[in-house]
C-alpha positions as a printed Julia matrix, in Angstrom:
322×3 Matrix{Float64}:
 47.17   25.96  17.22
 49.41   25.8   19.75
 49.3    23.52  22.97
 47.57   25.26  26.33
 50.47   24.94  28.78
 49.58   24.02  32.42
 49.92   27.56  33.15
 47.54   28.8   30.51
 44.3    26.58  31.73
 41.13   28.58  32.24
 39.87   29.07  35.83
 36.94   27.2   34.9
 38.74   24.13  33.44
 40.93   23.74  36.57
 37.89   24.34  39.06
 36.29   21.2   37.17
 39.48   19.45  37.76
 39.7    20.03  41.7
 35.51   19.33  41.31
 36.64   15.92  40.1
 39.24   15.4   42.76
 36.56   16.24  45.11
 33.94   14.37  43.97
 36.07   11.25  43.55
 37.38   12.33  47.01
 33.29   10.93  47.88
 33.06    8.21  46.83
 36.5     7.03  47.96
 36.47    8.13  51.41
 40.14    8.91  53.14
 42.12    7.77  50.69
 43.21   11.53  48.9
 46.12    9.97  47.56
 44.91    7.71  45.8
 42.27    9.24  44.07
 44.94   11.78  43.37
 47.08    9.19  41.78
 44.01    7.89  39.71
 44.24   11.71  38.05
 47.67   11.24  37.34
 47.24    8.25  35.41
 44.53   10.19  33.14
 45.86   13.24  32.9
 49.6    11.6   32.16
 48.02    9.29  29.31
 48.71    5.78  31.34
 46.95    3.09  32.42
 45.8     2.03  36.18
 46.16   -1.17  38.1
 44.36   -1.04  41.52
 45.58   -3.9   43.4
 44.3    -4.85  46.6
 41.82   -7.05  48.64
 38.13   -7.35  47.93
 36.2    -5.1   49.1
 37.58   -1.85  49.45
 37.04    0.25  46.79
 38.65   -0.86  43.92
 35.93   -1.18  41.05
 34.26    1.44  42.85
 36.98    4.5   42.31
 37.47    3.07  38.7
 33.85    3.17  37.84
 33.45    6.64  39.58
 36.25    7.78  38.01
 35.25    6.33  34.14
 31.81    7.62  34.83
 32.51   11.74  35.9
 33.75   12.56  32.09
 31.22   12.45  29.57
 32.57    9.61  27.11
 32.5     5.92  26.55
 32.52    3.5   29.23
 32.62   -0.29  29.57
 33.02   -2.72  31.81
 34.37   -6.03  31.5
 34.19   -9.1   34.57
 37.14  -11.13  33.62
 37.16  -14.95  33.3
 38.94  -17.87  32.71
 36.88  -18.95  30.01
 36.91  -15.32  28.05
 38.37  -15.1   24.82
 40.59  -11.9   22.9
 37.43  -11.89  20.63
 35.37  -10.79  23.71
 37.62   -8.15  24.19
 38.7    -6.98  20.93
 35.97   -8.37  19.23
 35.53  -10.01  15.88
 34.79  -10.62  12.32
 31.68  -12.2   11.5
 30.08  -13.12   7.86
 27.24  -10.78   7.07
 24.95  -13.21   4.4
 22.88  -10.3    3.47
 25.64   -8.48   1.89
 27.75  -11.37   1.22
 30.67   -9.37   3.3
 32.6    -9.62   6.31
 31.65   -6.91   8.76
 33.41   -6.08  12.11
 32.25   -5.93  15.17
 34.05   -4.33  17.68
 34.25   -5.32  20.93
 33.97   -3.83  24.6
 37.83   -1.91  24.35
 36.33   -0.03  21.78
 35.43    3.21  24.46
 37.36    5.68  26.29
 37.33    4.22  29.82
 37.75    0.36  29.98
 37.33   -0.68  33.15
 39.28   -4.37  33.55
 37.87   -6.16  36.56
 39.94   -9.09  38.09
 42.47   -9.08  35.36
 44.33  -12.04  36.63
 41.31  -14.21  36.4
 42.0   -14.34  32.46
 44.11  -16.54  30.62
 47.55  -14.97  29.16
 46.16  -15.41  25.9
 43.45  -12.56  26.73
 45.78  -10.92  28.99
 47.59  -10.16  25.8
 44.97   -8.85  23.82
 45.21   -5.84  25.37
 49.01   -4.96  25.19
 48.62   -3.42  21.8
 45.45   -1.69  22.46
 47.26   -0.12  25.59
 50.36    0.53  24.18
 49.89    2.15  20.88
 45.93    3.01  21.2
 44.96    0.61  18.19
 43.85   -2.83  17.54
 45.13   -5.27  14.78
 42.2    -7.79  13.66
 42.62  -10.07  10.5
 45.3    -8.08   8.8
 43.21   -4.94   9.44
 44.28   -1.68  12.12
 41.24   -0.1   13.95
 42.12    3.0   15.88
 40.88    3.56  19.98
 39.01    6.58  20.58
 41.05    9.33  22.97
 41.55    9.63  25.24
 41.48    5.97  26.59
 42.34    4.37  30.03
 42.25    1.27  31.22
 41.41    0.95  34.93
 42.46   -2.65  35.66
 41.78   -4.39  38.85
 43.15   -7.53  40.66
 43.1    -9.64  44.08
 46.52  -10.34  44.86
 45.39  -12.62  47.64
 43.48  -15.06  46.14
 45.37  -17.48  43.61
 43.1   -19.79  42.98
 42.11  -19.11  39.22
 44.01  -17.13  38.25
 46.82  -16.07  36.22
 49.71  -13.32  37.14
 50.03  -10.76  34.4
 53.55  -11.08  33.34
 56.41   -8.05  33.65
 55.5    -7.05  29.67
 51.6    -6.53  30.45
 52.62   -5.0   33.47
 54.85   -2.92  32.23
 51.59   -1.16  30.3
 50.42    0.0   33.59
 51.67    3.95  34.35
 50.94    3.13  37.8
 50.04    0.19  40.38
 48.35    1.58  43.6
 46.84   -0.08  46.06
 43.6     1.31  48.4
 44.42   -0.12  52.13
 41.58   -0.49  54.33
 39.98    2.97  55.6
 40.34    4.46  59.0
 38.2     4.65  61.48
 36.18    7.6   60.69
 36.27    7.2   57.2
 34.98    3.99  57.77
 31.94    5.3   60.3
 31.23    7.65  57.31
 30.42    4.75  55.35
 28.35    2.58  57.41
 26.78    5.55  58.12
 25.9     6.09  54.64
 23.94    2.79  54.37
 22.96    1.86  50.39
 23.1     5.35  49.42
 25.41    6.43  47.56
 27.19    9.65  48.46
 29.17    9.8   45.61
 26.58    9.13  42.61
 27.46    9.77  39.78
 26.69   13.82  38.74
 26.66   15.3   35.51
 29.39   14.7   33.89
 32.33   16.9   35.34
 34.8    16.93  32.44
 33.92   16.27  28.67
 36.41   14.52  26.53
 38.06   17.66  24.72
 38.9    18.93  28.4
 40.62   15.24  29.12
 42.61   15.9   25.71
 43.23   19.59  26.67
 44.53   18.69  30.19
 46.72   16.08  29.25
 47.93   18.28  26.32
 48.9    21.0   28.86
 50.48   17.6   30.8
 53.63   18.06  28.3
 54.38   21.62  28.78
 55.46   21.27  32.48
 58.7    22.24  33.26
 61.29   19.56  34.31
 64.78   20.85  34.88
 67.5    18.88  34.13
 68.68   18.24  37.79
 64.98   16.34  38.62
 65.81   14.35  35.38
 69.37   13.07  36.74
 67.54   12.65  39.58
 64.84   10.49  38.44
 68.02    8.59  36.09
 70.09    8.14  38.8
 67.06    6.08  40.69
 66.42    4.01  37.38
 70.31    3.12  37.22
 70.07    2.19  40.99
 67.77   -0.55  39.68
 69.4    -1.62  37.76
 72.76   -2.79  39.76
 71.32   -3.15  42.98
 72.02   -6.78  43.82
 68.28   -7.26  45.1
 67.06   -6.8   42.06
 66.84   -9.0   39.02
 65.35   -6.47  36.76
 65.65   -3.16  37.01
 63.51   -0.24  35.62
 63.57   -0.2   31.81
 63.44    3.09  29.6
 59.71    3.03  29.45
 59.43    2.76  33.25
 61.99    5.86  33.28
 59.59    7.76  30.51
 56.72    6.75  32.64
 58.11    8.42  35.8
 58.73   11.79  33.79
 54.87   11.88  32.43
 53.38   11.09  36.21
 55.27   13.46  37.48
 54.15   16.34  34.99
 50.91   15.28  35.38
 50.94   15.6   39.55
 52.58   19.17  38.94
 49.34   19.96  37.16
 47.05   18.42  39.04
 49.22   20.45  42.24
 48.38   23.58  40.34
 52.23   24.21  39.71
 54.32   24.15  36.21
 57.45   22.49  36.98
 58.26   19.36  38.86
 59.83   19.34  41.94
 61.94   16.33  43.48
 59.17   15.67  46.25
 56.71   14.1   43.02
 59.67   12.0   42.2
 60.1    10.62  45.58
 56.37   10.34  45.85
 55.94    8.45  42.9
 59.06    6.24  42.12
 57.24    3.36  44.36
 53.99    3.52  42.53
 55.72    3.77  39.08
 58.4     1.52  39.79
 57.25   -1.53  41.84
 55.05   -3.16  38.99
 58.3    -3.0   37.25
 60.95   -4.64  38.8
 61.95   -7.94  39.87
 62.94   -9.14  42.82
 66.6   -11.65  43.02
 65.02  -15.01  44.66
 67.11  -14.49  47.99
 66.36  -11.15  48.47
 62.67  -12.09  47.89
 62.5   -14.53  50.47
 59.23  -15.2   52.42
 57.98  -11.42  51.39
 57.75  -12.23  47.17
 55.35   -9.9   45.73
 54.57   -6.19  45.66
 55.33   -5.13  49.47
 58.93   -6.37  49.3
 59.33   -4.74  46.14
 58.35   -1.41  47.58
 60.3    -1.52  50.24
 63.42   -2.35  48.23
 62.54    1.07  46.15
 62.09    3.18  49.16
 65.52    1.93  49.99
 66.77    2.95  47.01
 65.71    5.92  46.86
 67.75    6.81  50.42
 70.86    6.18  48.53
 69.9     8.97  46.15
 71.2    12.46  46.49
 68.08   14.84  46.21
 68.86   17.83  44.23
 68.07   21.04  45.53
């Protein structure tokens, strides 16, 4: 049976998308970008890092987000003192029937929702790089496969550095794209108060089940890209790579990430081919988790904001194809 293209989906399938957009869209008041972003990294088979102070929405979009498709979810508060078998889980001696028996741990779901990351130690951190990476876990000698689909929705305070521990550029590297919420405007924000305990974007049934997660990011693949977008997109990567503010430029998986987010936001726009303007909109979010800044260029502004400005530098010196 042959793939559904993103011009083949049913009516009803894409209204359920757009009544997922919208509902997240409720629960994440004025931020449509974002929670259009949080799509792409479903529907594009990548993982999510929401970076950004406390308190303004981070756990909540993930959990809304984990919560609207009918499948596994867990959640997991992140500590110093956690260990990869809290994670993964582990092998324990059953004396009844004189075997070992696994049991598996909270990344055994669909949605795995990763709250303060950073507060881990880089021996947990790591636990996850295979799971994320190739959608399996290896446990004394032994391979267990992840259900699919499976996200990780990972969150972290980049403020507060106390405790905790940065992810380094390999774990980051997992993540399809790093966005960060901002604080809301004013009348998003009067929408809120407004709102009081009650939660205007509960939870309602499910919107999507889990075959309509696999179909939609099967349909993902079959958008268009013509070959001027990719030496677009290439030509941005090898600008990375030789400017002299950076110290690491965007590797091949960073490149093959950019393709996939921008098939997926062709979808999600209702078209099926990608245009330059979903490059240009998401070479910062793909891209800024993934490079590294030269010391003097870094300066006083180290850290995510300098290295999005660098990349929307970058991509001015790029001839946009037509």
């Amino acid at each position: 049976m042959m793939a559904p293209s993103a011009g083949d989906l049913t009516v009803a399938l894409r209204s359920r998308l757009e009544q997922l957009e919208g509902h997240l869209g409720t629960v994440l008041r004025g931020k449509a970008e974002v929670v259009r972003l949080s799509l792409v990294a479903l529907l594009a088979r990548g993982h999510l890092l929401i970076e950004d102070v406390p308190g303004v929405g981070k756990t909540t979009l993930g959990n809304a987000l984990a919560r609207a498709v009918d499948s596994g979810f867990h959640r997991i508060q992140f500590t110093a003192d956690m260990l990869p078998g809290d994670v993964l889980g582990v092998t324990v001696f059953n004396a009844q029937t004189q075997e070992f028996e696994f049991k598996p741990g909270p990344i055994f779901t669909n949605f795995l929702l990763a709250d303060e990351i950073n507060r881990a130690t880089p021996k947990t951190q790591s636990a996850l790089l295979e799971a994320m990476n190739e959608q399996q876990v290896s446990i004394d000698g032994r391979v267990y496969p992840l259900a699919r689909p499976f996200l990780v929705i990972a969150t972290q305070n980049p403020v507060e550095h106390h405790g905790t521990y940065p992810l380094p550029e390999s774990q980051l590297d997992r993540f399809l794209l790093r966005l960060r919420i901002g604080y809301p405007d004013a009348a998003s924000e009067r929408e809120i108060l407004r709102r009081g305990s009650a939660e205007a974007g509960a939870a309602p049934a499910a919107l999507l089940t889990q075959g309509e997660v696999l179909e939609l990011q099967q349909a993902v693949e079959s958008v268009h890209v013509d070959d001027a977008v990719v030496d677009y997109m290439l030509a941005i990567v090898e600008k990375t790579r030789t400017h002299e503010g950076l110290a690491l430029g965007v590797s091949p998986r960073g490149a093959k990430a950019l393709y996939r987010a921008c098939q997926a936001l062709a979808m999600v726009e209702g078209r099926g081919f990608v245009t330059p303007d979903e490059v240009k909109r998401l070479a910062v979010p793909v891209f800024a988790h993934r490079v590294v800044l030269q010391a003097r260029a870094a300066g006083a502004q180290r850290g995510t904001a300098a290295a999005e400005r660098l990349l929307e530098t970058i991509l001015t010196m790029i001839d946009v194809p037509l």
